[in-house]
C-alpha positions in Angstrom: 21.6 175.0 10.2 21.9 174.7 14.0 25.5 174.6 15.5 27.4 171.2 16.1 23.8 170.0 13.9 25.7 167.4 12.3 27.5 166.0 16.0 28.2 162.4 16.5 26.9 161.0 19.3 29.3 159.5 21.2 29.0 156.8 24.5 32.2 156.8 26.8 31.6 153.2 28.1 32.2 152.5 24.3 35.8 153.6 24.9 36.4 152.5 28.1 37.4 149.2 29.9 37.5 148.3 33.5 39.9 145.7 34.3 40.2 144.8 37.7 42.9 147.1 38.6 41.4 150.3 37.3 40.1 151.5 34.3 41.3 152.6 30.2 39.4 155.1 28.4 40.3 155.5 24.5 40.5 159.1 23.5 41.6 159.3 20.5 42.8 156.4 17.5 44.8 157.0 14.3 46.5 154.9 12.0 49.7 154.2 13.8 48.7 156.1 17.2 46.3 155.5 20.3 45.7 157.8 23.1 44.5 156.2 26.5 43.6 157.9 30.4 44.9 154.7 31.9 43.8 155.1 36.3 45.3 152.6 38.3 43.8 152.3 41.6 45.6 152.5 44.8 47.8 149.3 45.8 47.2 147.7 41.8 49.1 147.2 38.9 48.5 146.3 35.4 49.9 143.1 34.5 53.6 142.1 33.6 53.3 142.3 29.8 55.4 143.3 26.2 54.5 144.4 22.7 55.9 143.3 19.3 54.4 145.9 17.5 54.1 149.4 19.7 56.1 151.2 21.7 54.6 153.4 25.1 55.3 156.8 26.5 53.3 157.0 29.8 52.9 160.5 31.4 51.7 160.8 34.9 48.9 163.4 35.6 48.2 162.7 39.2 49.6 159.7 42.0 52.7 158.3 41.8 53.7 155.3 39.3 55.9 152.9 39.8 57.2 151.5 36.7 59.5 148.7 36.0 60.9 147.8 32.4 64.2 146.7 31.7 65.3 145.2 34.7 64.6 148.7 36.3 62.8 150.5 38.5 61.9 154.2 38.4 59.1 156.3 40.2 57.4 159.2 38.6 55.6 161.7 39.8 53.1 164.3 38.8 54.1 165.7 34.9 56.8 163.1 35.0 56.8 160.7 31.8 58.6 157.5 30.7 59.3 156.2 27.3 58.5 151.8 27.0 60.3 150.7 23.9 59.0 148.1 21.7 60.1 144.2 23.3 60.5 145.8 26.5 59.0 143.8 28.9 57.7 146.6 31.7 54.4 146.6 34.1 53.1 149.9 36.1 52.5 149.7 39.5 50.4 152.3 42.4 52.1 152.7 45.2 50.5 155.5 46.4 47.0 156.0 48.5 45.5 158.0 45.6 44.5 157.0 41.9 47.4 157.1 39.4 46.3 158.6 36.5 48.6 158.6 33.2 48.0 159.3 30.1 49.3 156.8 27.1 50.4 157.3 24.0 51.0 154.0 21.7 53.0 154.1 18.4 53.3 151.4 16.5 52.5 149.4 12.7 49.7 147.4 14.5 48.1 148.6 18.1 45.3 145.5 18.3 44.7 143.5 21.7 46.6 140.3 19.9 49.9 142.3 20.6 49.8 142.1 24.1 52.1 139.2 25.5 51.4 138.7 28.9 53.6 137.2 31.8 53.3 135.4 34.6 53.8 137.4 38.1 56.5 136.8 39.6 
């Protein structure tokens, strides 16, 4: 038998999204965990939103994040990380002149699309 014979293959653009404020790529699912590459391009944000269901903790790999939850604002850096919990209404802005590239993990009972409340910008 040949090595990696048996190897699934696999098409990133079936783990990846590109909303108009940068771009989500899966990279890895459990049962009660999800793993994203979440790039925010310069000047964006994602929108203003909340989970019943899942907390967040965002770590930055590169750019700067600016990231408000809890009536708060805090700025992380490169190999700085913030925890989101669950009902915590929070957004992620770029501030910067780079992409902002974070990596996400989401734990939680139920991680599906239908647990995203979003608000209006204010």
């Amino acid at each position: 038998m040949g090595i990696m014979s048996t190897q699934k293959d696999s098409h990133p653009s079936e783990f990846t999204r590109t909303p108009p404020w940068g771009r989500v790529t899966m990279l890895e699912e459990g049962p009660r965990y999800r793993i994203n590459r979440i790039e925010v391009n310069p000047g964006q944000h994602i929108s203003t939103q909340m989970h019943y269901h899942r907390s967040e903790h965002w770590i930055v790999v590169s750019g700067t994040a600016r990231v408000i939850f809890d009536g708060e604002e805090h700025l992380l850096k490169q190999k700085e990380s913030t925890y989101v919990p669950m009902n915590t209404r929070h957004r992620v802005e770029n501030p910067g002149v780079i992409p902002l590239v974070m990596i996400e993990v989401q734990n939680g009972e139920y991680l599906g699309d239908d647990d995203i409340i979003r608000f209006t910008e204010e």
